[in-house]
N, C-alpha and C positions, 0 to 999 in steps of 0.2 A: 416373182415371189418365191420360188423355188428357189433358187439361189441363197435368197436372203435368209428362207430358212435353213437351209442346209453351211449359212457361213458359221466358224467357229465362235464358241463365245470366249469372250477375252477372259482372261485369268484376271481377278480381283485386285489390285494394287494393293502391297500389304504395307498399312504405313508402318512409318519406321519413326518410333519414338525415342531411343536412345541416339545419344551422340555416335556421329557417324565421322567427325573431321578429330585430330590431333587438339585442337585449342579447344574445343566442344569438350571432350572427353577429359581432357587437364581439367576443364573448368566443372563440369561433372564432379570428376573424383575428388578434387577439392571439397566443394558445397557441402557432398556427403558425410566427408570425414568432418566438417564442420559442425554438423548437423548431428554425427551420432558421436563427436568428439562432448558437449552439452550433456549427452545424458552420460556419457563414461563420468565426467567429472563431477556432476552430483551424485552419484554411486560412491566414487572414491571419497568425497566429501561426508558424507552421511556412513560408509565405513569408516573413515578415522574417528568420528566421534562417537561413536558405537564403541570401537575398541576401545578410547580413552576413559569411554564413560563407564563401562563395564566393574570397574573398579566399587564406584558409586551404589552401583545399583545392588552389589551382593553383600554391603553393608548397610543399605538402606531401603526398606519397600518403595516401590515406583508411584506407586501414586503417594504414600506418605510424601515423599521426596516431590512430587508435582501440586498436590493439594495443603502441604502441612505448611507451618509459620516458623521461621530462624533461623539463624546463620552463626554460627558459633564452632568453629575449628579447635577450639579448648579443649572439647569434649574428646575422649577416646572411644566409639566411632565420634568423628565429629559430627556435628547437624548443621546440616546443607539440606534445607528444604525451600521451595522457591513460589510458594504460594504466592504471597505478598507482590512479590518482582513479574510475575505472570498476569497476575489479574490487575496491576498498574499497569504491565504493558496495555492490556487489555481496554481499559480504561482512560487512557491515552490520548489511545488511538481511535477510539470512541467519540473523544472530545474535538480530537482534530479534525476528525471524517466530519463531526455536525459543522465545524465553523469553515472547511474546507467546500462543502459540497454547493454547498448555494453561493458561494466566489467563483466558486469553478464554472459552474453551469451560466454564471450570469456572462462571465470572460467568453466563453464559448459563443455563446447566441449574439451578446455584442460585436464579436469577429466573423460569426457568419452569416447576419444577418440584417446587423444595424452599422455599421462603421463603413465609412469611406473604405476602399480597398487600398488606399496608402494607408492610412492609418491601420486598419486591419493589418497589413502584411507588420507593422513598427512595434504593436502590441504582441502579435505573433513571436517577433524576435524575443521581445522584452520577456516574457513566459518561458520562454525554453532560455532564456537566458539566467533565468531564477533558479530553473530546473537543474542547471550545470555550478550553481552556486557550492562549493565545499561545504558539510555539513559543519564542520569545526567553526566557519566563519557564519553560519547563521547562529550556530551556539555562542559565540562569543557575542555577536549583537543580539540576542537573546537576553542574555546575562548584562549586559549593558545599556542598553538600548530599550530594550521590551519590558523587562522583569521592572522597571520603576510605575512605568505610564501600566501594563495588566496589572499591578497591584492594586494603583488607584481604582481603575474599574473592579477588581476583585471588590475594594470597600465600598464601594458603590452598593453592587449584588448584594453584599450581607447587611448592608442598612438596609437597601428595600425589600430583600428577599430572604433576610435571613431567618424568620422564623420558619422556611421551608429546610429542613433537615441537607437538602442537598446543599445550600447557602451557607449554615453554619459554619462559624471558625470559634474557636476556644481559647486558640494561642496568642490571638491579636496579632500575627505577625502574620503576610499574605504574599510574602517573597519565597521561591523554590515549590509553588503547588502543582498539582495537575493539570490544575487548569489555566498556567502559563505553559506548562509544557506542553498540552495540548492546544494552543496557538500558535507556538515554535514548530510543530508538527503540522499545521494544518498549514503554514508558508511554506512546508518543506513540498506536500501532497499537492498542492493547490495545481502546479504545472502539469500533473501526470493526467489528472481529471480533467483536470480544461483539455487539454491535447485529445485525449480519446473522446469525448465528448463532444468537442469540434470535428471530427473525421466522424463520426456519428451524424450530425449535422448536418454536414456537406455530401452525405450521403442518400438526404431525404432528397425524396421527389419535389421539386418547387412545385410542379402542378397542385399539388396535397395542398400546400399552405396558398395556393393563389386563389383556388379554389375553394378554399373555407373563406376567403377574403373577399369571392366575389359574392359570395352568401350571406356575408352582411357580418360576417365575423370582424373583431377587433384584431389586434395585434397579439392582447393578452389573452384573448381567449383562444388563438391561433396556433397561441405557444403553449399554452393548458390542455386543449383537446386536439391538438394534431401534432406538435410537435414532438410532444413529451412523451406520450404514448407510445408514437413510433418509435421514438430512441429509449424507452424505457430502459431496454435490454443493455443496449452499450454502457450506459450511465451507470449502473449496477456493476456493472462490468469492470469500468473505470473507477468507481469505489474500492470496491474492493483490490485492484492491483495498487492505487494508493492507500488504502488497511495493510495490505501485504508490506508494503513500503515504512509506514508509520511502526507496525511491529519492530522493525527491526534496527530502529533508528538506534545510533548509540553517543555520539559524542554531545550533539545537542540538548538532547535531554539531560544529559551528565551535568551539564551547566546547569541549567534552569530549576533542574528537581531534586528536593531532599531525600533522600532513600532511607525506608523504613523496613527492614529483614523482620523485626517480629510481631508484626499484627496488617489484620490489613486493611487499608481506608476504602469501605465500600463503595462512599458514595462523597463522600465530604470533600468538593474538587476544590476548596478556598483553603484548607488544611494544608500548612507545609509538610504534606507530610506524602511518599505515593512510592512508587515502584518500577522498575524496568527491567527486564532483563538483562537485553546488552549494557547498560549501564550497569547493571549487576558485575558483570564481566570485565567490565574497562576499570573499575574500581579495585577490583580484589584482585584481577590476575598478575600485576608486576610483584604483591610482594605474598603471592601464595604457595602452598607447598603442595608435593605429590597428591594429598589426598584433596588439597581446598580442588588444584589445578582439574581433576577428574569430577569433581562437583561442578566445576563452570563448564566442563566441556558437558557433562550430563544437562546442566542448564540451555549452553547452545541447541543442543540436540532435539531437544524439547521444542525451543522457539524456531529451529531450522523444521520443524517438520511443520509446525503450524502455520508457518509463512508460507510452505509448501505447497501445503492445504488450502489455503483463501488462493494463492497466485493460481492455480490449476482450476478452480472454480473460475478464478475471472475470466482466463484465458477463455473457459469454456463459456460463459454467458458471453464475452465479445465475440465470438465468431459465429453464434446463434441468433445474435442480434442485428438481424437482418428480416423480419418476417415479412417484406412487404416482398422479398425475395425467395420464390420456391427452386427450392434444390434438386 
């Protein structure tokens, strides 16, 4: 016993967490510069239109310019205000989130919990297959293809529903509204939500839902009180990085919606009548001048920080969206 107490004690292994081989360390220093290369170039991004926008802003009050109504370069200062084009993006993407988010969720629980897993893996492709579609070629079948069959449904809504103010149309015409645009948008969102919402899914515990199943639970009530609960978080999460997505949409909506710079359609999504941003942008910038060009970049800048803003929130509710898992 003596011995054993009197042997040394071994010195503590110290791990070793950085790359210790030549390929480790390439592969290392790569990732990183990858990794903090992302935020250099949203700095430099968000600096150039800063600097372009600058122009804008000390001939025009900031929020005038954010909250006001009209676009008229005649003027000397001109008026570039972007009320109208903001709260149609806004609006939008609104419309496209409600008709995207119950496609989405349904495609999701279908693939991970009712479909043969051949079929599951064939719809899987087919969804990220939608996802990688050019937006210019959904706008174009938008405009062709979509905008005749959502009008008919638009006159549908305003016969059965239009003494509800949201229903009304004035102009009798139901081609270029919101609320095709906002269908064009929610084919565009629909792959982003299903995908995160599926990996949300496949992440719940079977036991949860076998277990509600052995209790006499349904199917619907299993997907109501266990399913949906748990992924609450992700699914928010997956909304909003498709909101973030839908903000920024610009060729498709181009097609599908009439732009209106001086007034703004609050609520009347059967109205040809509505707003976007980037298509704000795609319109004016080939034949505009120094001071229009400084007003569209002041416009970017605007919808670049808001898109900002909801993607940083999502990120931040998808990785939180975990609670059956303590950290």
């Amino acid at each position: 016993m003596s011995e054993l107490d009197n042997s040394p004690i071994p010195a503590r292994r110290k791990l070793v967490v950085k790359p210790t081989t030549l390929p480790d360390k390439i592969f290392f220093g790569v990732s990183t510069a990858a990794g903090y290369s992302s935020i250099v170039i949203v700095s430099l991004i968000i600096i150039f239109l800063v600097i372009r926008a600058l122009p804008t802003f000390e001939t025009e009050n900031v929020f005038t310019f954010i909250l006001g109504a009209g676009w008229d370069t005649s003027f000397d200062p001109p008026m570039t205000r972007i009320g109208p084009m903001l709260y149609g993006s806004l609006l939008i993407a609104a419309i496209g989130v409600v008709f995207a988010v119950p496609m989405a969720i349904s495609i999701a629980y279908l693939i991970e919990f009712m479909a043969p897993k051949r079929i599951a893996k064939i719809a899987t492709i087919l969804i990220d297959f939608l996802a990688a579609i050019p937006s210019v070629v959904i706008g174009v079948w938008g405009a062709l293809v979509l905008s005749p069959i959502a009008a008919e449904w638009a006159v549908l809504l305003n016969q059965s529903l239009g003494f509800l103010p949201i229903f009304a149309n004035d102009a009798s015409n139901f081609l270029r509204s919101p609320f095709i645009a906002g269908i064009v948008v929610a084919v565009m969102i629909v792959p982003i939500i299903s995908s995160i919402t599926r990996e949300i899914f496949s992440q719940i515990d079977p036991e949860l839902i076998k277990g509600a199943l052995a209790l006499g639970a349904t199917k619907e009530s299993a997907f109501r009180r266990v399913i949906l609960p748990t992924a609450s978080g992700g699914i928010v999460g997956g909304v909003l990085l498709g909101l973030g997505r839908a903000l920024g949409e610009t060729v498709a909506i181009f097609f599908v919606l009439n732009l209106i710079f001086d007034d703004f359609n609050w609520f009347r999504v059967l109205e040809p009548e509505g707003g976007a941003i980037a298509s704000l942008i795609l319109a004016k910038f080939s034949e505009a001048g120094d001071k229009e060009i400084s007003a569209l970049m002041a416009a970017g800048l605007v919808l670049f920080i808001v898109t900002l803003i909801i993607s940083s929130v999502a990120s931040y509710i998808v990785n939180k969206a975990q609670p059956w898992r303590k950290n």
